[in-house]
Steps between C-alpha positions, in 0.01 A plus 500: 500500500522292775745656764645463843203621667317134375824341593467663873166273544737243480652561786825671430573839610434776229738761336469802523304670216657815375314518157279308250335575160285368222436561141199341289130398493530132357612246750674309233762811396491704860865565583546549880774593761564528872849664683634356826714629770840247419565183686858561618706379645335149330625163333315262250441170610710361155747682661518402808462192446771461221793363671313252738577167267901599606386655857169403680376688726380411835212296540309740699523791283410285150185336693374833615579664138333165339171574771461872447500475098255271539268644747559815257404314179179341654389768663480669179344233344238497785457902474377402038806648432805321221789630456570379152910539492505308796905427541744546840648766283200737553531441907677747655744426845507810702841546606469816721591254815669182489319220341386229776276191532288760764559810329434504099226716306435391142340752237334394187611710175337491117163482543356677189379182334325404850179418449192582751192274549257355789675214480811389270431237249667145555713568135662814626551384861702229355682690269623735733616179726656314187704856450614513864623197489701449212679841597622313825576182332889627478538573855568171686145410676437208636142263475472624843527849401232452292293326677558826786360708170200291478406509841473846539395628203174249497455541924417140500613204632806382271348102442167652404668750240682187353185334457288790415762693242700192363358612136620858533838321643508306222455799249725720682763249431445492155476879430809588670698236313321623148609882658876359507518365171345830385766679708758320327389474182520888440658710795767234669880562389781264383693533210496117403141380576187658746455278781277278566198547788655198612807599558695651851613739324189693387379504900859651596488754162196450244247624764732776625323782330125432473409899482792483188261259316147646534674864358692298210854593625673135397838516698828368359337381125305257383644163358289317235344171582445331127163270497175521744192284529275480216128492468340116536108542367573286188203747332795806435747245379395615138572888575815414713619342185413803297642746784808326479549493126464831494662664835797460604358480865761317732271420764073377423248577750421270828125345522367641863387156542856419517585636807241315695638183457882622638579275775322194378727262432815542303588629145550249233852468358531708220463383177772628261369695184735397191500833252259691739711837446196754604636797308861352468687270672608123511224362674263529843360313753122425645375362803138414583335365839176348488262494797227235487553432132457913445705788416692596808773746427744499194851660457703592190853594487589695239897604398605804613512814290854653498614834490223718597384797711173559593312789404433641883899439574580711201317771603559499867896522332427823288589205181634704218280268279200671581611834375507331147237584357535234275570248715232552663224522201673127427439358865125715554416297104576182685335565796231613326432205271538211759273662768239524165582120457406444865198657462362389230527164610292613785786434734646775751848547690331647837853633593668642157709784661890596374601290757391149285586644203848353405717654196837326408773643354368464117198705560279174532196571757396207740205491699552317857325432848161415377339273776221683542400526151169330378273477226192776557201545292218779445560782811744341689770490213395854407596642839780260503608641166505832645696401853758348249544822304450733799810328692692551183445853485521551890921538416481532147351890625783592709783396219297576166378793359119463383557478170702151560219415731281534216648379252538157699108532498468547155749191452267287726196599296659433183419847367656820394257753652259512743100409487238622685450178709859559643492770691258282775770232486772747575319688797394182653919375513631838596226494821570106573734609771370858621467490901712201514822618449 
């Protein structure tokens, strides 16, 4: 485990060790802890710096705040060390004397995903960067403030870093806005509609609450947002055909090359899709953009599906329905039989947890946020087979007993007992998420 003793070769003073422990030979299933004295009196950065939009502070104080993150984050960087939950929310304020531009002393929190090496590898560095600064998109920084960032963390001249880093500007830009949509997508409140990335709002409110996100608390509730992009490699439009015939999926899977063709131009008007009811409705609506006569990115709008709850909501809400028994053999046969569709038409979810699994009020199961889904083949849609079933059973084993959790198995197999070759299959899903939860 990587702990604040690698972090102090950063630069930042240590905390005081009052215990640490270790259990395990193999690397890959050690489980590891360390004790601190506390950090009191102390304040979060997030905090902080919620209000600031409404009341900003004084120039001196945000430029020195904006200078020692920075010389804190590349330091580290410098010292092979990345953080890997790298967010304002994990640096602490000490507030033991009163907070000045000459007098402030940061501490850096979370680090038992840090990771140790000679030097850190260009992917995490800019990770750890992209993190940082989508969790202080919401708090009123100017171009100049970030340009201050830049400056110290890279301890160069600020036109050379413009010329030198204007690709890892360029992606930084792009991952925090893909880290908003994210963010709203699945943890942002609003009882009409999630907002958009776009949006004032979401700075003022959506990114409130980064630390809420990464631990699944969703504050508020969750409104559904009918119809997502869809997958553009004209080679799947056979199986999407097929998936749709037999799903009733409200939302297809988004080709990765999609995405790298946002910004480029501007999305076609969307073409209006007489009798397209995708699982019921009146009709739909599909856009596609072109970029030098190719597949650029492609959107389809789907009508909403009324009247349901999803599966994580009922739970979180002690849901009388899932003390049913019966109603819940109907809705695990459901679940059961269109995750065996996906599969065997090779394709996988990549995300199906309770919380994109929609009942309505009839009973009727819909499966929903599937952007990430794709077509797999050989070993990659076997362990993607397994990440699917292990996220369903990573709630379904704090609200089911086993035998419901196995009989959903046996309804995904098809069978009414089990076989020798299942017993594999079931230890390699119930050890998909051991050490990372």
């Amino acid at each position: 485990m990587a702990g604040p003793a690698a972090a102090a070769r950063g630069g930042r003073a240590d905390h005081d060790r009052r215990a640490y422990g270790e259990r395990g030979g193999n690397p890959a299933r050690q489980h590891s802890f360390i004790v601190t004295e506390e950090l009191a009196p102390t304040i979060s950065l997030e905090d902080y710096t919620a209000h600031w939009l409404e009341q900003p502070p004084s120039p001196r104080l945000k430029h020195a705040l904006i200078a020692e993150v920075a010389r804190m984050a590349g330091t580290m960087h410098r010292a092979g060390v990345n953080h890997r939950d790298f967010y304002i929310c994990h640096f602490l304020l000490h507030t033991d004397a009163p907070v000045t531009a000459n007098a402030l002393r940061l501490s850096l929190i979370d680090l038992h995903r840090a990771q140790t090496r000679d030097a850190v590898p260009r992917r995490w560095r800019d990770k750890d960067l992209a993190g940082l600064y989508f969790s202080a998109l919401g708090i009123g920084l100017t171009e100049r403030d970030k340009l201050r960032f830049l400056r110290g963390y890279f301890r160069r001249p600020l036109r050379q870093v413009l010329r030198e880093e204007a690709g890892l500007l360029d992606w930084l830009r792009r991952k925090a806005a893909r880290l908003q949509l994210r963010y709203a997508r699945k943890y942002a409140p609003g009882p009409a509609r999630e907002p958009l990335a776009t949006e004032p709002a979401t700075a003022a409110a959506g990114l409130r609450g980064v630390r809420h996100a990464r631990e699944g608390i969703r504050p508020g509730g969750r409104a559904h947002r009918p119809g997502s992009a869809v997958r553009g490699d004209p080679r799947h439009g056979r199986r999407r055909a097929l998936l749709r015939q037999a799903l009733p999926c409200r939302r297809q899977g988004a080709a990765a090359d999609a995405r790298k063709a946002a910004g480029q131009g501007r999305m076609a008007e969307p073409e209006v899709l007489p009798g397209a009811r995708h699982s019921g409705g009146a009709g739909g609506r599909l856009g596609l953009e072109r970029y030098v006569g190719l597949f650029g990115r492609g959107a389809m709008i789907t009508l909403e599906v009324p009247n349901t709850l999803d599966l994580a909501t009922m739970a979180r809400n002690d849901d009388p329905r899932l003390a049913d028994r019966a109603w819940v053999e109907g809705i695990s046969r459901q679940v059961a039989q269109a995750t065996r569709t996906l599969h065997a038409h090779r394709f996988a979810h990549n995300d199906l947890k309770w919380r994109n699994l929609l009942v309505n009020d009839r009973s009727e199961l819909f499966l929903i946020d599937c952007p990430t889904g794709g077509f797999w083949w050989g070993p990659f849609l076997r362990r993607r087979i397994v990440k699917d079933l292990a996220c369903l059973d990573k709630l379904a084993k704090q609200r089911l007993s086993r035998t419901q959790r196995l009989r959903f198995f046996l309804h995904y197999q098809g069978r009414d007992h089990l076989v020798p070759e299942d017993k594999p299959f079931i230890d390699r899903i119930l050890r998909y998420f051991e050490g990372r939860e």
